[in-house]
N, C-alpha and C positions, 0 to 999 in steps of 0.2 A: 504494500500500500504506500501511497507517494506520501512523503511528508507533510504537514501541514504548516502554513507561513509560521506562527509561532515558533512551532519546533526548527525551523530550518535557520528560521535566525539566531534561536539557541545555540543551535549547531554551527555559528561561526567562531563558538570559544569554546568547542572542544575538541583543540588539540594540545598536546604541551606548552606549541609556542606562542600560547594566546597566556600564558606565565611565566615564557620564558624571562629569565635574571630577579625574579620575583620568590617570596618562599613560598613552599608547599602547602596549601590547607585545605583539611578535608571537613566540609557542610553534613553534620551526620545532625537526622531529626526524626529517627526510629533508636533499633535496636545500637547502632554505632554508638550513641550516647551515651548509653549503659556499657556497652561491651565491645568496644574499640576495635581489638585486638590486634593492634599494629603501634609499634614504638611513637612518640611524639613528644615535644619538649615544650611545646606550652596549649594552655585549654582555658579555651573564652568561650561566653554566652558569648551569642552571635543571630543577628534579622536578616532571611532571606525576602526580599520585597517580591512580587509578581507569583509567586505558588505558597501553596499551602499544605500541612499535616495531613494528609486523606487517608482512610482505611479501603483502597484501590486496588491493591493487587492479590490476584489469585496465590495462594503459597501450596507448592505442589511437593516442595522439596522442605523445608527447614520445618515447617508452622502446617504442614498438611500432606496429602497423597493423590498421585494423579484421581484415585477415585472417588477420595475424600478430601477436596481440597479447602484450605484456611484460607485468611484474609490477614494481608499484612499492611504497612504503611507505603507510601509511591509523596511523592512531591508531584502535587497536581497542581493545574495554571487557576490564578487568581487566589488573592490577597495576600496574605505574606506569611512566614512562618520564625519564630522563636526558635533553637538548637541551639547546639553547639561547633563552634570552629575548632580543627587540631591544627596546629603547625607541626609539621613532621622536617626534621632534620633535614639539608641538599641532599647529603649520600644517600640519603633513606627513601628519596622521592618515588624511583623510578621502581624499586623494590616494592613499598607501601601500593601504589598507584596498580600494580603488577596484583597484589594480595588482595586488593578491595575490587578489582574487574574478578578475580577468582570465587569471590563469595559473594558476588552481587548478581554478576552477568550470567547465572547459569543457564541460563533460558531467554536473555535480551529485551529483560519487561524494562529494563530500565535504558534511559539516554546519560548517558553520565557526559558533564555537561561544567567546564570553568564560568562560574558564576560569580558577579558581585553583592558581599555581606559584607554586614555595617558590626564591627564586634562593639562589645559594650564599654569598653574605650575610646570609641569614635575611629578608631582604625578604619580603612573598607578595602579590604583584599579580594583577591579573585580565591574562590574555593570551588574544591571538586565536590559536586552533587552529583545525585539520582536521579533525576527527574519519569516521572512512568510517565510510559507511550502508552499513551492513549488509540494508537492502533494497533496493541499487540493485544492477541487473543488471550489477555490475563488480565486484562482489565476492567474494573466494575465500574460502571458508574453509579452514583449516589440512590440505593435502597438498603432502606433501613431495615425490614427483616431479613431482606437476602442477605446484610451484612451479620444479622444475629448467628442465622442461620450456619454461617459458614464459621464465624466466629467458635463457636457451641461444637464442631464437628473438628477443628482440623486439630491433629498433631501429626506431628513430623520430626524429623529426626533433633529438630535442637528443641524440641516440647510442643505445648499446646498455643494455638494461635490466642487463647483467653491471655493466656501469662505473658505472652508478646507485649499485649495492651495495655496489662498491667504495669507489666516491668516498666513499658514508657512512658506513663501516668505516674510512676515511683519517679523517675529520673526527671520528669519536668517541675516536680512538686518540689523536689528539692534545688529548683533555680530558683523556685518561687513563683513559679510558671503552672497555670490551672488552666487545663483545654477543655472550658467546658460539653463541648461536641462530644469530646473522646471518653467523658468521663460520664455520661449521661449512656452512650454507648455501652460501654462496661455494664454501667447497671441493669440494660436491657439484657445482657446476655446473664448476668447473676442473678435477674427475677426468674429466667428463665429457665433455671437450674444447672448452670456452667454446662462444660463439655457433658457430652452422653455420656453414659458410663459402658457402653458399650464398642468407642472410640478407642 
């Protein structure tokens, strides 16, 4: 499917040299937050303007199963979003950058994408995001029981898509950061009586 003007303009800062002689920072506003897993030497709250927090993409692999699939987080377009910025080391760049295509890209729901954020020092650096495509067949748009629904069903191999939400509802609460969307959410899948128990 052809790209769409948004994404295509997106897509004139993602490639290295759209930061070349600039440092490394990685835009994480899911599970990255809480669980990084790649070296870095400094960590700021950080505003991405133009996308936002969305519970949008299919998880087939981490948070679900092809025939059981969850719902995870995607950077979808319009208004803007709260996370966190890493600056990762020069030497570290091409390694990190290498580590985060390996456990993001498994399936190419995402555009990863040199984007500018504003950290909460006033800094505004270019950082590497996620952004979900919107024409990849793993994307949901906005339904509220279909999001329970999927919510309530998936685990996958790093656990249950519930603890996903959780876990990034624990990690913004402690910026001081309250999504109410996300957290309203939660509660619909906890009225509901969590995962099945037979997931």
């Amino acid at each position: 499917m052809d790209m769409d003007p948004a994404d295509r303009k997106a897509d004139s800062t993602s490639t290295p040299a759209a930061a070349a002689g600039q440092p490394f920072w990685v835009f994480a506003y899911g599970s990255l937050m809480w669980r990084p897993d790649f070296p870095h030497v400094e960590e700021r709250p950080a505003r991405l303007k133009g996308y936002r927090r969305a519970m949008c993409i299919l998880s087939n692999h981490y948070r679900g199963t092809h025939e059981r699939p969850g719902l995870v987080l995607g950077l979808d377009r319009g208004g803007s979003c709260l996370g966190r910025a890493f600056r990762v080391e020069d030497a570290l760049a091409d390694a990190v950058r290498q580590t985060l295509h390996d456990r993001e890209m498994i399936t190419g729901v995402y555009a990863p994408r040199f984007l500018p954020v504003t950290l909460d020092d006033g800094r505004r650096v270019a950082a590497w995001a996620f952004l979900a495509r919107r024409d990849h067949d793993q994307y949901v748009a906005d339904d509220l029981d279909r999001a329970v629904a999927l919510i309530r069903q998936g685990v996958g191999q790093a656990g249950t898509s519930r603890d996903y939400l959780a876990c990034t509802l624990d990690a913004l609460a402690a910026m001081g950061v309250e999504d109410k969307a996300l957290r309203r959410l939660l509660a619909r899948v906890d009225d509901a009586g969590g995962p099945p128990a037979d997931s």
